[in-house]
N, C-alpha and C positions, 0 to 999 in steps of 0.2 A: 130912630125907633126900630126898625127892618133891620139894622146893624146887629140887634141884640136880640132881641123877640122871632124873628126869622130864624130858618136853614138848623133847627134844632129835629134831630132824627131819634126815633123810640124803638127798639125791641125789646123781645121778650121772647120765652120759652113757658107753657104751661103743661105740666105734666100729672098724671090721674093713672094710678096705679090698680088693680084691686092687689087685696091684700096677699099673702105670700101664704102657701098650704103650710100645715105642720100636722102633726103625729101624737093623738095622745099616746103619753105613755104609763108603762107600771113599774114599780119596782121588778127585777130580774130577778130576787132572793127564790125565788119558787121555780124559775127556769130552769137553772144550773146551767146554762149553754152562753160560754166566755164570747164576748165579741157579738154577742146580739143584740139588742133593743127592745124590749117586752114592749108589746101594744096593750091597751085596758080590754078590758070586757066593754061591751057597747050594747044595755041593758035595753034601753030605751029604740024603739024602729028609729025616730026622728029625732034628730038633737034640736032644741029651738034655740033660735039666736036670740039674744036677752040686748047684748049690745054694750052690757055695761063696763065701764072704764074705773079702774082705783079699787084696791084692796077691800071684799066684802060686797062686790058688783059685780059677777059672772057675764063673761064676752059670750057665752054660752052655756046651757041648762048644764050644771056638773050632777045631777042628778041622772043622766042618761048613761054614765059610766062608770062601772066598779072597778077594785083592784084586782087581780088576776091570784087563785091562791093556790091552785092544783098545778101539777109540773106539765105545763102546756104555753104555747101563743096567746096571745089576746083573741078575743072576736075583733076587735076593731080594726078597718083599714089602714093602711099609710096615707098620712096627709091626705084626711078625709075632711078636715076643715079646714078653712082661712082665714087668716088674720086682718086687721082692719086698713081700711084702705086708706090711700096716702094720695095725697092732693100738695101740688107747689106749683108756684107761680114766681120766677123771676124776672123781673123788669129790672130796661136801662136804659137812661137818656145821654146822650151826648150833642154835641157840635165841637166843627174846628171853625175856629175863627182865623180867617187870613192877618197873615203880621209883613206888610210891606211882600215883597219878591219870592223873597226865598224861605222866608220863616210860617210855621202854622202854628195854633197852640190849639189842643184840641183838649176840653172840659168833659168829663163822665162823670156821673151819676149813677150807681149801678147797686140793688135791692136784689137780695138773694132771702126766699121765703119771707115774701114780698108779705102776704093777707098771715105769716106768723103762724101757720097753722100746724098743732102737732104731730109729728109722726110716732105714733105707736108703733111699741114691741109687739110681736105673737104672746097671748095668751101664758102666761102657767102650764104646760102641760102636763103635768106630770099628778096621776091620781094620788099617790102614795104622798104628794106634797102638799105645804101650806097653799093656800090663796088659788087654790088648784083653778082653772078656767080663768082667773081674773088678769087683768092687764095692770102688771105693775110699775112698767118702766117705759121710754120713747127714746129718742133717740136725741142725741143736744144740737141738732141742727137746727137751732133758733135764727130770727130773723137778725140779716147782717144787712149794713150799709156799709159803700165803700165809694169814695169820691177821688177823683183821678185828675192832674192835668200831665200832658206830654207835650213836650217841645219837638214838633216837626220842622227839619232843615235838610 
């Protein structure tokens, strides 16, 4: 029973991100300055975090910022807000099992985004666009399994 049930080893990695800053932005058509990035107007002191996820659910208050219409910059900072935070956890089990002298076989078991949990895109930035502040897209790094044996000699 100790043959099989024993001498089995676990690691893992867990990682906890906050989210990555981004930049509201506006349409440029009112700048005229090539090679720039128009920031919005930033109407509101405090933008409030709403939190919501999916088209028609603002990550944050889209009411705090208009589009820019006079030939100037934005009020608003650069990556003055962040995006949602990211959370992974991967585990892996193994053992080698001895095979007579000279031989091992060693079995893995190995869980990559282990608890499956989504990782969101940044927000919609852009004022002049649809779904403006909303999170509409994540990233395809879904939960993988992946089982291993190797022959040590």
């Amino acid at each position: 029973m100790g043959y099989v049930l024993g001498g089995w080893q676990v690691n893992g990695t867990f990682s906890a991100y906050s989210g990555l800053p981004f930049t509201v932005t506006a349409s440029g058509a009112s700048l005229n300055a090539p090679n720039n990035t128009q920031t919005a107007d930033q109407v509101l002191p405090d933008v409030k975090f709403l939190g919501g996820i999916g088209p028609g659910h603002p990550y944050y208050d889209p009411s705090a910022y208009a589009p820019v219409t006079a030939v100037r910059f934005g009020t608003s900072g650069r990556n003055t807000l962040r995006g949602p935070r990211t959370f992974n956890a991967n585990v892996s089990l193994f053992r080698t099992f001895p095979m007579g002298e000279r031989f091992q076989l060693q079995f893995r078991a190995e869980s990559f985004n282990l608890s499956n949990t989504p990782h969101f895109l940044a927000p919609n930035a852009n004022v002049s666009g649809g779904n403006f502040l909303s999170i509409t897209s994540a990233n395809t790094d879904q939960r993988q399994f992946r089982l291993g044996l190797k022959l040590i000699f």
